[in-house]
DRENTORKOL-3810 file (N, C-alpha, C; in nm, 4 decimals):
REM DRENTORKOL-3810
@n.u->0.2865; n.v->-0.1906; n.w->1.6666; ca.u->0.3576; ca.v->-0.2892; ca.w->1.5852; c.u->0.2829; c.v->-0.3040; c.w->1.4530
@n.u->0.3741; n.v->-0.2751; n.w->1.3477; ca.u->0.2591; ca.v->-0.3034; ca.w->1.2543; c.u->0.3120; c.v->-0.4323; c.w->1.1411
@n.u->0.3361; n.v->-0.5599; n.w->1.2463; ca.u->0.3266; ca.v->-0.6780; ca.w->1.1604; c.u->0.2190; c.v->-0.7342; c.w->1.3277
@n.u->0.2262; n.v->-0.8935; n.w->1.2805; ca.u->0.1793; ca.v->-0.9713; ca.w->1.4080; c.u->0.2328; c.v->-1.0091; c.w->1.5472
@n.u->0.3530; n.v->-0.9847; n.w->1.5130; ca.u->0.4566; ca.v->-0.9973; ca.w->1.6143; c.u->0.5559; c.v->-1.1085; c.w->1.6038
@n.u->0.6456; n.v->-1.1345; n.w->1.7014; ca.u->0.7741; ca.v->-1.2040; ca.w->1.7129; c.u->0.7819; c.v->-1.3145; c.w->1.7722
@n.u->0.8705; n.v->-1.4091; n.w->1.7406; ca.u->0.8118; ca.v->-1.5242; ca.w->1.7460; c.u->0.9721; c.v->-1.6298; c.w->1.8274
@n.u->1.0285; n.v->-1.7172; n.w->1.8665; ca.u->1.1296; ca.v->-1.7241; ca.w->1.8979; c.u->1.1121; c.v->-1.8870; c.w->1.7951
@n.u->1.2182; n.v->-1.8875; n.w->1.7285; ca.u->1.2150; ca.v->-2.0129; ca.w->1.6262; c.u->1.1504; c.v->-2.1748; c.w->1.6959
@n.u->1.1662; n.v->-2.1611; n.w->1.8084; ca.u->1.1238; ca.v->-2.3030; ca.w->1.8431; c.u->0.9627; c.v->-2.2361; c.w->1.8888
@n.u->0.9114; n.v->-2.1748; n.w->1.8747; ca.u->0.7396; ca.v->-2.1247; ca.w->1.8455; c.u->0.7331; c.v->-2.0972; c.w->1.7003
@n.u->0.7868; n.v->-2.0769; n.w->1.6381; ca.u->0.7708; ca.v->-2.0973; ca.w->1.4986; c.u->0.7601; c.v->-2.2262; c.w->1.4639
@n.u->0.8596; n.v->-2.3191; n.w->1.4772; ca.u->0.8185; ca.v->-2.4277; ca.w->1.5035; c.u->0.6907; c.v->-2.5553; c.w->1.4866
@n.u->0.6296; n.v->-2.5094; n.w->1.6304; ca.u->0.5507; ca.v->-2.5437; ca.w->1.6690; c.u->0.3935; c.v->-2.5024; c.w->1.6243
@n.u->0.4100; n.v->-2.3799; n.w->1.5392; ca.u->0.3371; ca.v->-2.3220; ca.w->1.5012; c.u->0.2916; c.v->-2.3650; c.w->1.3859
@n.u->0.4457; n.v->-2.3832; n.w->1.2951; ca.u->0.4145; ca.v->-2.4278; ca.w->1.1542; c.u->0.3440; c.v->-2.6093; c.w->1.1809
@n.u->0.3869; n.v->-2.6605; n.w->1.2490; ca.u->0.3210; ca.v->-2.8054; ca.w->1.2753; c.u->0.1794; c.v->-2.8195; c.w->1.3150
@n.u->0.1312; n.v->-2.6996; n.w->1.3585; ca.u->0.0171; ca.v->-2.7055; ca.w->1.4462; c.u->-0.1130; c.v->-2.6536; c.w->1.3267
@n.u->-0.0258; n.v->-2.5592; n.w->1.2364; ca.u->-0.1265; ca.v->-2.5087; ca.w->1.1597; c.u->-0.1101; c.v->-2.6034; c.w->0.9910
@n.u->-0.1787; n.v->-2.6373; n.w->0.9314; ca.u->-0.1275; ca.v->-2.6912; ca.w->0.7693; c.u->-0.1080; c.v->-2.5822; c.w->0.6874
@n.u->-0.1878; n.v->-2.4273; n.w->0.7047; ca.u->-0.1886; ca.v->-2.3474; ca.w->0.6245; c.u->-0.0562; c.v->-2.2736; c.w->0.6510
@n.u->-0.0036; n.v->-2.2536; n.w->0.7669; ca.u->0.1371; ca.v->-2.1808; ca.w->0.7903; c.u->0.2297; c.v->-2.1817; c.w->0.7373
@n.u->0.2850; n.v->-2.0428; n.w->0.6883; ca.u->0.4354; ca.v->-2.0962; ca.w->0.5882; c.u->0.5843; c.v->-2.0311; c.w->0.6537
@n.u->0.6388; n.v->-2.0483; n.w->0.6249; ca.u->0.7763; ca.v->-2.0429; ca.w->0.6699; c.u->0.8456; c.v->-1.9869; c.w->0.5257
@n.u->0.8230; n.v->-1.8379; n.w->0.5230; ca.u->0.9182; ca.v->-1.7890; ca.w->0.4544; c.u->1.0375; c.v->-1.7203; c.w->0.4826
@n.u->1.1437; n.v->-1.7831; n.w->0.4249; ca.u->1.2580; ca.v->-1.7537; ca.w->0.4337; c.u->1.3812; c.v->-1.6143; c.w->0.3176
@n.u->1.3905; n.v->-1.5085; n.w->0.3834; ca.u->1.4086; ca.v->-1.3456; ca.w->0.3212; c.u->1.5626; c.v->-1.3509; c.w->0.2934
@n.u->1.6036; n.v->-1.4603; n.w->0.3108; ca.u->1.7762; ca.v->-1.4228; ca.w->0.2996; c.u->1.7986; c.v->-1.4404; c.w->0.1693
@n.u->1.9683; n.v->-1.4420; n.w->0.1064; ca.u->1.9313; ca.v->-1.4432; ca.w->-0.0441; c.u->2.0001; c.v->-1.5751; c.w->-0.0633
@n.u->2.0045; n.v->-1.5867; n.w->-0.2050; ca.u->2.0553; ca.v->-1.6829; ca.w->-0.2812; c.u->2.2032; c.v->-1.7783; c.w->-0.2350
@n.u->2.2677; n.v->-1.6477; n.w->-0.2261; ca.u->2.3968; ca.v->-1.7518; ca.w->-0.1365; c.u->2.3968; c.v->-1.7882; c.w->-0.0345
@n.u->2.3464; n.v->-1.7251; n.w->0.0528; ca.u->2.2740; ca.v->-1.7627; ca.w->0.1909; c.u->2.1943; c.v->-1.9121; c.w->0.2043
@n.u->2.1383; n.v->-1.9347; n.w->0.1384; ca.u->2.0218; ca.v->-2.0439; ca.w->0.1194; c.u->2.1311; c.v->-2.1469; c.w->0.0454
@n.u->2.2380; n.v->-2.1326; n.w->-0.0293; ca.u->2.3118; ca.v->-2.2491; ca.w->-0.0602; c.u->2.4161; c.v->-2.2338; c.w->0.0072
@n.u->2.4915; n.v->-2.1716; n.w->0.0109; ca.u->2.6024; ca.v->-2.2252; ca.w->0.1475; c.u->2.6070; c.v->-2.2440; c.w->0.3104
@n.u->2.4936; n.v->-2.1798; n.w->0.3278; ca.u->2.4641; ca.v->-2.1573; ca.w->0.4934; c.u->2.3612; c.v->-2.2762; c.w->0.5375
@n.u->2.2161; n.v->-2.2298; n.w->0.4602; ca.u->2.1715; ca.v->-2.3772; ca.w->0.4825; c.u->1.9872; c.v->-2.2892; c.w->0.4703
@n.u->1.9558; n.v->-2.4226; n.w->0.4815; ca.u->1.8195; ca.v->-2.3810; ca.w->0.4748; c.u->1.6980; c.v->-2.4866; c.w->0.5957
@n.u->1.6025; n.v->-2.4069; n.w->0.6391; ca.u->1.5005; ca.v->-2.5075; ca.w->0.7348; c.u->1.5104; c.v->-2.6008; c.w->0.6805
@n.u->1.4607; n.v->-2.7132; n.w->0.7238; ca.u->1.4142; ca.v->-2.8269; ca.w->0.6885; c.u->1.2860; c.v->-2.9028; c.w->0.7167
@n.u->1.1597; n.v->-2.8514; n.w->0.6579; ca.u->1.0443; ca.v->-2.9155; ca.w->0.7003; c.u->0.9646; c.v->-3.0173; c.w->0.6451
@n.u->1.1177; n.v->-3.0995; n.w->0.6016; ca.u->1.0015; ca.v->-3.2326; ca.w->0.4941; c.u->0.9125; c.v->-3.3095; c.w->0.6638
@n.u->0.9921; n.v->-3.3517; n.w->0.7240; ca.u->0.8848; ca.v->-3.3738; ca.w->0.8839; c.u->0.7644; c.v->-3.3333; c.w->0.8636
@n.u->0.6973; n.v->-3.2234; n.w->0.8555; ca.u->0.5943; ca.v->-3.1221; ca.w->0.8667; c.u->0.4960; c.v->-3.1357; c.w->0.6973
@n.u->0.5821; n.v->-3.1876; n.w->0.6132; ca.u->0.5097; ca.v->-3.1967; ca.w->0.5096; c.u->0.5017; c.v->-3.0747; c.w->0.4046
@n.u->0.5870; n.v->-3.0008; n.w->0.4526; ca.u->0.6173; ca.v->-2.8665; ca.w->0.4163; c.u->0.7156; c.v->-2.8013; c.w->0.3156
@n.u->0.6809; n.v->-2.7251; n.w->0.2643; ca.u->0.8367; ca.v->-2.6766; ca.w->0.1589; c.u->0.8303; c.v->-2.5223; c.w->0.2650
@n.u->0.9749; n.v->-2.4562; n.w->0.2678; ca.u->1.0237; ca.v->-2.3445; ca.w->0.2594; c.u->0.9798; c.v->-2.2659; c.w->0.1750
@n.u->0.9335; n.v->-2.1100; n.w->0.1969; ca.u->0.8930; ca.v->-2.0713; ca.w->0.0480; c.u->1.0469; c.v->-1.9943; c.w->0.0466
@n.u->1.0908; n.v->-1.9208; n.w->-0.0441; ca.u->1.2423; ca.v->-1.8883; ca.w->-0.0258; c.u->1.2248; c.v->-1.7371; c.w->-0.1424
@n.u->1.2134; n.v->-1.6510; n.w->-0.0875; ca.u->1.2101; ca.v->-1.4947; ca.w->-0.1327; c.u->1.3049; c.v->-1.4016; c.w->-0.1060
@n.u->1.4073; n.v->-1.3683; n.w->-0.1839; ca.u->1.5099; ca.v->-1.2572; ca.w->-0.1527; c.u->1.4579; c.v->-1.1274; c.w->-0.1352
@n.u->1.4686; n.v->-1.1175; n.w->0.0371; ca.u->1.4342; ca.v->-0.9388; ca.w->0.0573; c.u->1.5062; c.v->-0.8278; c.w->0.0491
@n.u->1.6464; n.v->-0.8724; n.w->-0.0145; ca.u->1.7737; ca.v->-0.8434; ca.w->-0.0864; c.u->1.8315; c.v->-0.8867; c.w->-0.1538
@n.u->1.8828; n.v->-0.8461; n.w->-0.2902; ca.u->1.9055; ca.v->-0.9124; ca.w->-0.3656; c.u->2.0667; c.v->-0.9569; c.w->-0.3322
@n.u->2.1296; n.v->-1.0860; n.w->-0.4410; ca.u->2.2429; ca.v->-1.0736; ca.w->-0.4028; c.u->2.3290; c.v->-1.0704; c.w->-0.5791
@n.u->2.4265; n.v->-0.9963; n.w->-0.5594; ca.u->2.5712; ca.v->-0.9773; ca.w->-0.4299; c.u->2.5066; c.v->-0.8536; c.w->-0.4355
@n.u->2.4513; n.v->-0.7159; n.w->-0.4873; ca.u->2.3898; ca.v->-0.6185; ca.w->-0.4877; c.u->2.3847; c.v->-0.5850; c.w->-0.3565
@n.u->2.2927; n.v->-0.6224; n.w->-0.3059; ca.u->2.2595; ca.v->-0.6314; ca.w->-0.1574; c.u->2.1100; c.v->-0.5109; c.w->-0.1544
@n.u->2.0912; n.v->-0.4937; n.w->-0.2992; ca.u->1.9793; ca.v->-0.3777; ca.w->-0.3220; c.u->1.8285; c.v->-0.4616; c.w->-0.3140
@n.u->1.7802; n.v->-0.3478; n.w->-0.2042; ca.u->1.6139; ca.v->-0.3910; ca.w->-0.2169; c.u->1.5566; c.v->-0.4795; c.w->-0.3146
@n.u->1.4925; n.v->-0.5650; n.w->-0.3128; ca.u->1.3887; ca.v->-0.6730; ca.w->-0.4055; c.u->1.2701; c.v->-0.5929; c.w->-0.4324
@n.u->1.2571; n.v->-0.5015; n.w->-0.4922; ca.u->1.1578; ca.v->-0.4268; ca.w->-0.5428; c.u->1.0148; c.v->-0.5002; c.w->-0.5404
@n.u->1.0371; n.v->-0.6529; n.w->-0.5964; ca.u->0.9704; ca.v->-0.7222; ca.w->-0.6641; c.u->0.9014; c.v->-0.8026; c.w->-0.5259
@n.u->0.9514; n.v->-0.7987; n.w->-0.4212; ca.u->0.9298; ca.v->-0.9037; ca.w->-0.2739; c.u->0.8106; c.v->-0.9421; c.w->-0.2508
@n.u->0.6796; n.v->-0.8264; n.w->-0.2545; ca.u->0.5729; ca.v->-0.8530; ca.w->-0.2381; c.u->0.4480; c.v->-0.9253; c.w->-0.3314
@n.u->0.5313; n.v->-0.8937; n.w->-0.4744; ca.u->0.4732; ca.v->-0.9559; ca.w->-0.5973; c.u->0.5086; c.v->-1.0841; c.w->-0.5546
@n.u->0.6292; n.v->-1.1056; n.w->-0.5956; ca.u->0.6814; ca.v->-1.2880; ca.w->-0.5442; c.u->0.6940; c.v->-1.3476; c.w->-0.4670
@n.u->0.6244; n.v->-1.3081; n.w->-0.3444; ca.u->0.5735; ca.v->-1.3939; ca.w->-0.2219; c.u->0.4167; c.v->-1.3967; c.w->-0.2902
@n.u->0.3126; n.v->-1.2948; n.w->-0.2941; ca.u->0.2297; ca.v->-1.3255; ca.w->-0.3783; c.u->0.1569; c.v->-1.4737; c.w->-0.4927
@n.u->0.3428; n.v->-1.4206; n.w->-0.5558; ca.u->0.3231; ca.v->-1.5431; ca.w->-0.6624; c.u->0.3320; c.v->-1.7049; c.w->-0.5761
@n.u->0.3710; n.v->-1.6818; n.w->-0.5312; ca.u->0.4682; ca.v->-1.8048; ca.w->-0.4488; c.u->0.3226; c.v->-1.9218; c.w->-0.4151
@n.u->0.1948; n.v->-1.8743; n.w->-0.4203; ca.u->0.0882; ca.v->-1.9599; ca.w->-0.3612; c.u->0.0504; c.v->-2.0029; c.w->-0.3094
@n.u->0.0470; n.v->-1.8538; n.w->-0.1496; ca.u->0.0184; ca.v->-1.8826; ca.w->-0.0473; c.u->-0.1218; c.v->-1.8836; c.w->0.0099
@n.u->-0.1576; n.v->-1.9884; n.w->0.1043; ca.u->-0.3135; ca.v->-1.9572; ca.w->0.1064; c.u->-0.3704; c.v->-1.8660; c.w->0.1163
@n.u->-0.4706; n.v->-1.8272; n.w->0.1224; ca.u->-0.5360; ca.v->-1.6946; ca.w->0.1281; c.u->-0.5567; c.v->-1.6869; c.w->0.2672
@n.u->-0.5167; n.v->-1.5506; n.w->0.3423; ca.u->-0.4928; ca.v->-1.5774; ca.w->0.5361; c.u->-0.4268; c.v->-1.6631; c.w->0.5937
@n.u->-0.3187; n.v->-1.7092; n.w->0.5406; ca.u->-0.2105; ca.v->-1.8031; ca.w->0.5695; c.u->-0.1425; c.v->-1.7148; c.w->0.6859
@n.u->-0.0834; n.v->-1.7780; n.w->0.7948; ca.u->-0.0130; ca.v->-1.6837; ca.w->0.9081; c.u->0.1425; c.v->-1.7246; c.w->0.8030
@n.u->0.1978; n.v->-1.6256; n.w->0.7874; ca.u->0.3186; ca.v->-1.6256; ca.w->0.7180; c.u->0.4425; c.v->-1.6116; c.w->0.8096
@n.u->0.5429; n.v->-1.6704; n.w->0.8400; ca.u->0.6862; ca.v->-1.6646; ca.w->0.9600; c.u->0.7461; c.v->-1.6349; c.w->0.8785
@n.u->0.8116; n.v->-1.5087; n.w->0.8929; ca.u->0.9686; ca.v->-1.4794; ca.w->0.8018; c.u->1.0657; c.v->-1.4700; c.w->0.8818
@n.u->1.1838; n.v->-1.5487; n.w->0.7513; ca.u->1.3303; ca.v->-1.5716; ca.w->0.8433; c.u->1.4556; c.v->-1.4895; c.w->0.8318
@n.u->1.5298; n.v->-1.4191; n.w->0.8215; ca.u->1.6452; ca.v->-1.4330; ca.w->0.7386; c.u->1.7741; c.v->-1.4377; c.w->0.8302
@n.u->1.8715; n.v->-1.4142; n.w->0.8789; ca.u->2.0017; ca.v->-1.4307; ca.w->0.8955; c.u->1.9780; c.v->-1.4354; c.w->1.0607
@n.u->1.9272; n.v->-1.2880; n.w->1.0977; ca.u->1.9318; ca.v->-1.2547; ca.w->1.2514; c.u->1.8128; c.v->-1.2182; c.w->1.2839
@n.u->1.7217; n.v->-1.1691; n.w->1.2114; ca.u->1.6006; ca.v->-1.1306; ca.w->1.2450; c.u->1.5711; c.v->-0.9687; c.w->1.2129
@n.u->1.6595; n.v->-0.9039; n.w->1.1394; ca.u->1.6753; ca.v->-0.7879; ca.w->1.0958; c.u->1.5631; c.v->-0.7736; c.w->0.9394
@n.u->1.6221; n.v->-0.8248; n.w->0.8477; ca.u->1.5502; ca.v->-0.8529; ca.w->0.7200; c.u->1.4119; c.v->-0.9050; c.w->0.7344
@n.u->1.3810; n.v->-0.9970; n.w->0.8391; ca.u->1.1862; ca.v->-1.0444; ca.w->0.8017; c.u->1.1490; c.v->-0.9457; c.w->0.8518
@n.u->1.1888; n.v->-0.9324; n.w->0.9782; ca.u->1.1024; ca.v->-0.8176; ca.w->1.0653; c.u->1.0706; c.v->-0.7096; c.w->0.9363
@n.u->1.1726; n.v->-0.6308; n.w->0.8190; ca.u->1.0867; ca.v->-0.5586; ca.w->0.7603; c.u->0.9973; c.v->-0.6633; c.w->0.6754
@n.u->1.0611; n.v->-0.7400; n.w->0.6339; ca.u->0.9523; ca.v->-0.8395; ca.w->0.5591; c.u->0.8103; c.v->-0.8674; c.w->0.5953
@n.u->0.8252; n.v->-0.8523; n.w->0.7453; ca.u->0.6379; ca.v->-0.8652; ca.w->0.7627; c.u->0.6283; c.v->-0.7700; c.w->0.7785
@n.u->0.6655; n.v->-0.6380; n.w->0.7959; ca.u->0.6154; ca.v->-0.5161; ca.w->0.7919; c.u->0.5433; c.v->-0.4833; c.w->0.6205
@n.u->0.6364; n.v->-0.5637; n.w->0.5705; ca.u->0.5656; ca.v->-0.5472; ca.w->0.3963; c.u->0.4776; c.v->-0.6219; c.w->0.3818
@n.u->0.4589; n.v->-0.7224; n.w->0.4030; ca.u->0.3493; ca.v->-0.8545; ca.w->0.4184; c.u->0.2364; c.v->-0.7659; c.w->0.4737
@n.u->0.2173; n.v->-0.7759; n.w->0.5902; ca.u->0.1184; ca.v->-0.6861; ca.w->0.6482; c.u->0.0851; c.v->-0.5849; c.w->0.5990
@n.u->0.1750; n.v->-0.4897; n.w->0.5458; ca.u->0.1107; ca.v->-0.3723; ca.w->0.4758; c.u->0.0362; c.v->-0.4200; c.w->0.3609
@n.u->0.0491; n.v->-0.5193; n.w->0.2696; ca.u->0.0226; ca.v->-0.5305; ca.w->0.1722; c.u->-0.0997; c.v->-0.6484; c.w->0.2177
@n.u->-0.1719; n.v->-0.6743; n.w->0.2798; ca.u->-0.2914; ca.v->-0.7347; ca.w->0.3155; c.u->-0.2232; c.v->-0.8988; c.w->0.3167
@n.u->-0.0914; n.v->-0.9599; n.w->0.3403; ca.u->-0.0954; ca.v->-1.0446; ca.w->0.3622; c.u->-0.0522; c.v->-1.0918; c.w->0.4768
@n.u->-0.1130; n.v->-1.2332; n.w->0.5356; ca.u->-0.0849; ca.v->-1.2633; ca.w->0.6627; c.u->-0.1682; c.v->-1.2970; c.w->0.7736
@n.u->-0.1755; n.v->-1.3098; n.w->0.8868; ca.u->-0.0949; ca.v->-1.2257; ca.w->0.9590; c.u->0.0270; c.v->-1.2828; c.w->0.9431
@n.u->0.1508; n.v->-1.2005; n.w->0.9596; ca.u->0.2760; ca.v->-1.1838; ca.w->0.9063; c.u->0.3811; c.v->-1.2096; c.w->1.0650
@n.u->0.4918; n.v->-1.2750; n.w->1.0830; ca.u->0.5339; ca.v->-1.2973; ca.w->1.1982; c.u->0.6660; c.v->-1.3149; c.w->1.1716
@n.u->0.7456; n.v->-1.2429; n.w->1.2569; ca.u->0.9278; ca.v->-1.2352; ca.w->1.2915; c.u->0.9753; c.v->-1.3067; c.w->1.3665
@n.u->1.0908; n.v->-1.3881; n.w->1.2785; ca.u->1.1382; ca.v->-1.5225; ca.w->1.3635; c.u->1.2752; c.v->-1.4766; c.w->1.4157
@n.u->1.2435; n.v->-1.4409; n.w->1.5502; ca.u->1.3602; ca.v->-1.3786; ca.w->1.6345; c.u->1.4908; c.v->-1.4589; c.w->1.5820
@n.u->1.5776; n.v->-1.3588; n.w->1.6192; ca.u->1.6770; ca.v->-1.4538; ca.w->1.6068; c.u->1.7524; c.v->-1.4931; c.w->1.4299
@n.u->1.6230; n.v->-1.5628; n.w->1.4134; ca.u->1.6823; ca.v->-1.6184; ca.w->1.2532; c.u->1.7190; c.v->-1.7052; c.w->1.2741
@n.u->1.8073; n.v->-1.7486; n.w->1.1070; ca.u->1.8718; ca.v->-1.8902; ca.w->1.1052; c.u->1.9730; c.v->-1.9328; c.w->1.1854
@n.u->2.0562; n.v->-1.7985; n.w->1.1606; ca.u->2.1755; ca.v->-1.8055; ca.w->1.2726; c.u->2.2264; c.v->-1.7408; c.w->1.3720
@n.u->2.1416; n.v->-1.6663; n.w->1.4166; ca.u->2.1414; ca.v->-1.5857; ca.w->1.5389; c.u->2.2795; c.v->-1.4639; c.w->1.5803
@n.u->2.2715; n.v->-1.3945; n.w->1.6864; ca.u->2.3470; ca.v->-1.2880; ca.w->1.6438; c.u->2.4965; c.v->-1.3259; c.w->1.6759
@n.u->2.5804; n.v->-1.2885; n.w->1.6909; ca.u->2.7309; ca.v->-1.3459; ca.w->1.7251; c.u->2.7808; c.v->-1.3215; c.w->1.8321
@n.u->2.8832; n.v->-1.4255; n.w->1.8661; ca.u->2.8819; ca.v->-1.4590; ca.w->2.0219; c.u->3.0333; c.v->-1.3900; c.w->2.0498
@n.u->3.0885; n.v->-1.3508; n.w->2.1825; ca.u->3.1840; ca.v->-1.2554; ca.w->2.1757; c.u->3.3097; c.v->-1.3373; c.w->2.0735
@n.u->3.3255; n.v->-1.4418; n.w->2.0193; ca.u->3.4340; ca.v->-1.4208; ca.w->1.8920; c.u->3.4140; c.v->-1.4042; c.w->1.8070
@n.u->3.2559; n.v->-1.3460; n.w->1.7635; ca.u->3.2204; ca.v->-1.3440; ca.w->1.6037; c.u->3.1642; c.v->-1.4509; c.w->1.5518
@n.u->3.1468; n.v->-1.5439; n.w->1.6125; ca.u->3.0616; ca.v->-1.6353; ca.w->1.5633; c.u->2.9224; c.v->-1.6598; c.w->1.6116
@n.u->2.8621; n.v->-1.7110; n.w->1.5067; ca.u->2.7047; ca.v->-1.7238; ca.w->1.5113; c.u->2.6571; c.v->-1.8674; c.w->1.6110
@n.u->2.6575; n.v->-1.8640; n.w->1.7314; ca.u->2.6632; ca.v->-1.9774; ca.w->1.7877; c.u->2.5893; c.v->-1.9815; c.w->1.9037
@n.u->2.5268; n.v->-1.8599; n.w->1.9435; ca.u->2.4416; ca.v->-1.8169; ca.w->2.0816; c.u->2.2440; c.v->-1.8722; c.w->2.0357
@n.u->2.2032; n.v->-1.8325; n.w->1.9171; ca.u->2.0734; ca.v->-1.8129; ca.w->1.8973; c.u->2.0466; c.v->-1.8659; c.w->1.7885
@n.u->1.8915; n.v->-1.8492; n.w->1.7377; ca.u->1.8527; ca.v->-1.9016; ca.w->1.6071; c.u->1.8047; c.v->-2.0424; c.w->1.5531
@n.u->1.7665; n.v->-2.0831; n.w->1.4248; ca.u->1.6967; ca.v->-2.1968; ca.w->1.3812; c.u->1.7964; c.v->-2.2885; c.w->1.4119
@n.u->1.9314; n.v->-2.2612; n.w->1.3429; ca.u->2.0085; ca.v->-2.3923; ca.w->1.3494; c.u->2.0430; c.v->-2.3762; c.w->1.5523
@n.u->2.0638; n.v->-2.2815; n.w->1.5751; ca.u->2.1223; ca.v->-2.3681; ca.w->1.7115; c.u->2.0354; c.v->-2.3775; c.w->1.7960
@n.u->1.8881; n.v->-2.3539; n.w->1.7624; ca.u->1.8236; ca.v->-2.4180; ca.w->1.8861; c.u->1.7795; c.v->-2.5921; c.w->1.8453
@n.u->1.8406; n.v->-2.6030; n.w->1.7373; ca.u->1.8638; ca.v->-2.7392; ca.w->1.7259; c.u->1.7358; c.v->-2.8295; c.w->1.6221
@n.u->1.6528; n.v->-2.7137; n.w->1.5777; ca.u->1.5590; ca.v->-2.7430; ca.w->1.4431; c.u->1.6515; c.v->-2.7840; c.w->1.3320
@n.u->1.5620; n.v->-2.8488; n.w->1.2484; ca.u->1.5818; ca.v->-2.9506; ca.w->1.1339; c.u->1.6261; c.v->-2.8359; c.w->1.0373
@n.u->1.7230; n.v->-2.8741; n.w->0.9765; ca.u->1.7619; ca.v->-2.7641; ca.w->0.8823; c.u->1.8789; c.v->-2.8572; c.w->0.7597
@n.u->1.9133; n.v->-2.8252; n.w->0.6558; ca.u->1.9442; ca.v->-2.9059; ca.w->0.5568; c.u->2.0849; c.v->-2.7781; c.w->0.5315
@n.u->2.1800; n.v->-2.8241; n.w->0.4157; ca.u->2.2978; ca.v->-2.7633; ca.w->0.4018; c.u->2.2148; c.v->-2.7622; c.w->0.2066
@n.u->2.2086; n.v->-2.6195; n.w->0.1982; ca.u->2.1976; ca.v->-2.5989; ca.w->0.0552; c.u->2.2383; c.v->-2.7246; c.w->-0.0578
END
């Protein structure tokens, strides 16, 4: 494995509460984060850091991902959780994290909204339905 490994959102969770340095970055893009919704960790004392690991409507690589998580001002050895839709997008996201000496780097199974349930809807898994704090863009 070459991030830290996988994490199921309610251990993410618990993780980000347990540690002050832990961040919760979130890989989905721009429209995603305003119409769908975003964590919610004012509780925790926390901001979201929020990095497109695709751009949008493009849908083309963020060239830039590792610079601007970088920039973003994360502690130095911060355990980093990445999120995005299903768990497809962080997973490479900490594969880049990790390669690039930051982290340790961790995949939030699942995602925000988990994968879809036999009618197509997102309603089986994930941040929002295991029932974490999460805000509407």
């Amino acid at each position: 494995m070459s991030y830290a490994g996988d994490l199921a959102p309610e251990e993410t969770y618990a993780a980000l509460a347990a540690d002050q340095d832990a961040v919760l970055v979130d890989v989905r893009t721009s429209a995603e984060w305003t119409y769908v919704g975003l964590p919610d960790l004012t509780a925790l004392g926390k901001r979201v850091v929020c990095v497109e690991w695709q751009r949008f409507p493009d849908g083309a690589l963020n060239g830039d991902f590792v610079e601007q998580l970088q920039d973003a001002g994360l502690p130095d050895g911060a355990p980093l959780y990445f999120l995005c839709r299903s768990g497809v997008r962080s997973l490479a996201a900490a594969e880049a994290a990790t390669a690039s000496g930051l982290g340790p780097a961790y995949n939030v199974l699942d995602g925000f909204e988990g994968p879809q349930d036999d009618h197509g809807h997102r309603t089986v898994a994930g941040w929002k339905n295991a029932g974490l704090p999460w805000r509407q863009g």
